[in-house]
Backbone as CSV, one residue per row, in Angstrom:
resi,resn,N_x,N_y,N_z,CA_x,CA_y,CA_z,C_x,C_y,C_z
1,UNK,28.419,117.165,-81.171,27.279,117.404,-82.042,25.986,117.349,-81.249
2,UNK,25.050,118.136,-81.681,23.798,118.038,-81.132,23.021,116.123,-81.943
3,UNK,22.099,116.270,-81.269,21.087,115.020,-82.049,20.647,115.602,-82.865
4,UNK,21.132,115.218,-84.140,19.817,115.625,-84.838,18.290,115.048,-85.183
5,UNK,17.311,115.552,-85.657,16.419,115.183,-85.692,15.805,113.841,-86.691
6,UNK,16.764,114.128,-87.478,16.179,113.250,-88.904,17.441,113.280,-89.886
7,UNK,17.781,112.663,-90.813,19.109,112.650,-91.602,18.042,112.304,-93.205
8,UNK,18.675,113.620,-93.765,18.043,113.518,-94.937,19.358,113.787,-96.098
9,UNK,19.184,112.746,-96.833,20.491,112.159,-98.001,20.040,112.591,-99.327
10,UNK,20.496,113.127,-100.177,20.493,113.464,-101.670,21.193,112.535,-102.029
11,UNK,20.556,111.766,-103.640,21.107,111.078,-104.312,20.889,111.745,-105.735
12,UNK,21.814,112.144,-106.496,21.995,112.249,-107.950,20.976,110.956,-108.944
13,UNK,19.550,110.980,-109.440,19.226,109.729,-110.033,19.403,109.295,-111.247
14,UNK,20.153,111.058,-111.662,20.437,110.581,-113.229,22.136,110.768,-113.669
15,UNK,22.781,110.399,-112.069,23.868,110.013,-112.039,24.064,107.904,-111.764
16,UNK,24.021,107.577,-112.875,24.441,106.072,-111.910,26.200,105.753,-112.317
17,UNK,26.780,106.433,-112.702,27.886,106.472,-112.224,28.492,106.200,-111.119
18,UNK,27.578,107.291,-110.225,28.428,107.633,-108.537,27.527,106.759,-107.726
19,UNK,26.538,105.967,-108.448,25.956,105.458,-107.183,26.600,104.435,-106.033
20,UNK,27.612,104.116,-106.820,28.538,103.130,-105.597,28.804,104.024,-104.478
21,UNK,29.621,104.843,-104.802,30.213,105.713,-103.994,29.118,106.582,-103.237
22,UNK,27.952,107.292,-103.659,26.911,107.272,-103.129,26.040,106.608,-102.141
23,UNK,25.954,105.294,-102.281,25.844,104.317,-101.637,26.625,104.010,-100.274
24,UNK,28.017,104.144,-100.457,29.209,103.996,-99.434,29.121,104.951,-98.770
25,UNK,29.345,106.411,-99.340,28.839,107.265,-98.193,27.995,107.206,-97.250
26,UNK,26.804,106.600,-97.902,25.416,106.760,-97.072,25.683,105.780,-95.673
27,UNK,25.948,104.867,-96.257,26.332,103.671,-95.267,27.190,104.254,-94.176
28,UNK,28.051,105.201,-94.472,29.357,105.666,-93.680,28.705,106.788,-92.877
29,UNK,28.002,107.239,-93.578,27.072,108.468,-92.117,26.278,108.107,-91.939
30,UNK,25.198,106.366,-92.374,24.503,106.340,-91.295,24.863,105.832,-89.932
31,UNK,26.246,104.663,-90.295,26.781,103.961,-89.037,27.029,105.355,-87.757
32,UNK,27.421,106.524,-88.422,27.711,107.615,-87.204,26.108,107.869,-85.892
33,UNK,25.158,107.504,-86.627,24.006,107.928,-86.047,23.272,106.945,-85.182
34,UNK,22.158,107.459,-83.945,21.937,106.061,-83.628,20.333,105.804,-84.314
35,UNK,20.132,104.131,-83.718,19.355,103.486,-84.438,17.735,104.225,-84.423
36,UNK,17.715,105.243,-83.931,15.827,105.961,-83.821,16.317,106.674,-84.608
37,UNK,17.308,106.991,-85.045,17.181,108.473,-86.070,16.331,108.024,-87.432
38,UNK,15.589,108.807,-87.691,14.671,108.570,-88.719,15.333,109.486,-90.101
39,UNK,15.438,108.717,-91.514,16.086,108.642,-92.289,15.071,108.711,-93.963
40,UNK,15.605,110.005,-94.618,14.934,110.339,-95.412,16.099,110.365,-96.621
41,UNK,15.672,109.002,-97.751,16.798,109.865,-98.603,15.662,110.370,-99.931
42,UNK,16.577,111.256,-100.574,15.171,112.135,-101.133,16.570,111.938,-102.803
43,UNK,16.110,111.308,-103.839,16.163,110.952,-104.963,16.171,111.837,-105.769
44,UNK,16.931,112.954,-106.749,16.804,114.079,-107.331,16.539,113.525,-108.522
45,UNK,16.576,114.861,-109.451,16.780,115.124,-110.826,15.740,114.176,-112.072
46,UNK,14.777,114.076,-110.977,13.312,113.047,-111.858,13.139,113.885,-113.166
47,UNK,13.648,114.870,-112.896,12.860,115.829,-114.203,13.625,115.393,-115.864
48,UNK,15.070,114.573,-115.488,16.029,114.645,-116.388,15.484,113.383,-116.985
49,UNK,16.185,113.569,-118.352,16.014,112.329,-119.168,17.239,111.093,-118.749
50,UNK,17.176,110.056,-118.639,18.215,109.300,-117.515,18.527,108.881,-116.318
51,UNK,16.829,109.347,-116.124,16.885,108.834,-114.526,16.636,107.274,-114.297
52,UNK,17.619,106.909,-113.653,17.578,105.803,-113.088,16.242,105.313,-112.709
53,UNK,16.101,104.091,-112.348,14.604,103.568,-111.856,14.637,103.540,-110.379
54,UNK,13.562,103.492,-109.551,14.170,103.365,-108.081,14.647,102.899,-107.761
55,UNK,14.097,101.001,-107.900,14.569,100.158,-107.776,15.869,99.792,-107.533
56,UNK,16.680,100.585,-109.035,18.158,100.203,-109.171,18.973,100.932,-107.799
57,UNK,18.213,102.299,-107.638,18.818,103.270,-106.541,18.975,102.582,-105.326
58,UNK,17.520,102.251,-104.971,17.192,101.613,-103.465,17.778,100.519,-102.998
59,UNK,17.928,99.470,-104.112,18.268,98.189,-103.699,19.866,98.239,-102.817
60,UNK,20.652,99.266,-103.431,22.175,98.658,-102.569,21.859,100.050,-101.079
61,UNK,20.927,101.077,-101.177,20.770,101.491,-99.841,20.001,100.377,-99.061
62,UNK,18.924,99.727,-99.518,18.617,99.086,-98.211,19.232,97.638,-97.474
63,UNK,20.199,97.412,-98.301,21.324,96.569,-97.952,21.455,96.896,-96.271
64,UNK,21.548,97.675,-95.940,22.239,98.073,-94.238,21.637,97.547,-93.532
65,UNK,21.552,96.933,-92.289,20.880,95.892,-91.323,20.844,97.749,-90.765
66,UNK,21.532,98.805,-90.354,21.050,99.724,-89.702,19.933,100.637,-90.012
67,UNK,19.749,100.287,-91.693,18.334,101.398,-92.270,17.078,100.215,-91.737
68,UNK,17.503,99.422,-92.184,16.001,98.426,-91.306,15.939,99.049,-89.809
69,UNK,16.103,99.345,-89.266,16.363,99.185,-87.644,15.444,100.676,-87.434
70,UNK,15.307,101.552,-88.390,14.891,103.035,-88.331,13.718,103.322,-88.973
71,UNK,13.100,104.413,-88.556,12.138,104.592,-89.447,12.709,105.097,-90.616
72,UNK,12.551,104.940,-91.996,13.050,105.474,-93.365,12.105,105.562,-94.473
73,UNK,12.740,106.228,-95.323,11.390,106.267,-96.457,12.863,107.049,-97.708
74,UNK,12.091,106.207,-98.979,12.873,106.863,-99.796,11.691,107.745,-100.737
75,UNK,11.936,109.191,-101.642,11.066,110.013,-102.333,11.947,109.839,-103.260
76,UNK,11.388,109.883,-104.893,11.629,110.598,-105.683,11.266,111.881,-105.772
77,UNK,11.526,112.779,-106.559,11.225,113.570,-107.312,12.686,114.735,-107.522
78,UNK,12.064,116.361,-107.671,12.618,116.845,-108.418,13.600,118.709,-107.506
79,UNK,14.364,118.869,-106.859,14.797,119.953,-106.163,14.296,121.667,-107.227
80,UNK,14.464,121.086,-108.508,14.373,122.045,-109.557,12.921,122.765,-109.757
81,UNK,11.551,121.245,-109.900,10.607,121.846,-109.856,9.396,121.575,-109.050
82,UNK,9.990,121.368,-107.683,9.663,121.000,-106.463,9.399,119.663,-106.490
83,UNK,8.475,118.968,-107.498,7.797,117.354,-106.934,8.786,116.534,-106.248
84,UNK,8.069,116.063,-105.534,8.433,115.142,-104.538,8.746,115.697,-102.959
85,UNK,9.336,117.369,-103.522,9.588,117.907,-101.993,8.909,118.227,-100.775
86,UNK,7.519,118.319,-101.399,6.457,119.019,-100.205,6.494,117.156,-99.397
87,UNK,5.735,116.418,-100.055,6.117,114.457,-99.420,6.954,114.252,-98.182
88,UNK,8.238,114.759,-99.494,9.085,114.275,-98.446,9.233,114.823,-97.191
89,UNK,9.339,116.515,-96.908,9.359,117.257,-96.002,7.878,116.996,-94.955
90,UNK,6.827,116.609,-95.504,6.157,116.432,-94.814,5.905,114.706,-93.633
91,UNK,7.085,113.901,-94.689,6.716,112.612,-93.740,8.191,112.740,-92.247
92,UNK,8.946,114.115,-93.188,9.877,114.224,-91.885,9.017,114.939,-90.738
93,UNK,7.995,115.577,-91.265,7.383,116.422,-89.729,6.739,115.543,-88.879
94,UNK,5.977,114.332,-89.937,5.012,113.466,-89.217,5.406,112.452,-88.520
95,UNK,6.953,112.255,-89.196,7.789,111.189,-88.466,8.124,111.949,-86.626
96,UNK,8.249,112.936,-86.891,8.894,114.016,-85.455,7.612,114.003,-84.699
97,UNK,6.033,113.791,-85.295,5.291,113.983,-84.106,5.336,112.774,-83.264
98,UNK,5.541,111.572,-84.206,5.256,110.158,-83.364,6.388,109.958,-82.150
């Protein structure tokens, strides 16, 4: 594999069903990466009625002693009617200049 630049994660927010398993994944591809990779997970479906709160989302991702170790940032918003996307895409560029 090449390095990549940045690892950016979709989470379902008005799924809390899958968030375990969501969660486990994340954990499972971040251990593949090393500790500078800078880490964006970007929170969908704000637009829906049922969205989870962040809080509930964030708390079992930042569990990992390896997301501390990185630069990271979590966004809400929406893939459907953009909010949140221009943010997020933009703290991945600003993260790449430093």
């Amino acid at each position: 594999y090449l390095k990549p630049d940045a690892l950016i994660y979709l989470i379902d927010g008005s799924n809390g069903g899958r968030l375990k398993e969501a969660t486990q994944q994340f954990h499972e591809i971040l251990s593949r990466f090393e500790n500078d990779l800078p880490v964006l997970v970007f929170i969908n479906k704000t637009d829906l009625s049922g969205f989870m709160a962040i809080h509930e989302i964030a708390k079992p991702l930042l569990m990992s002693e390896s997301l501390r170790s990185r630069p990271w940032r979590i966004q809400s918003g929406s893939a459907l009617t953009g909010e949140g996307v221009q943010e997020a895409l933009k703290w991945i560029v600003d993260i790449q200049k430093k």
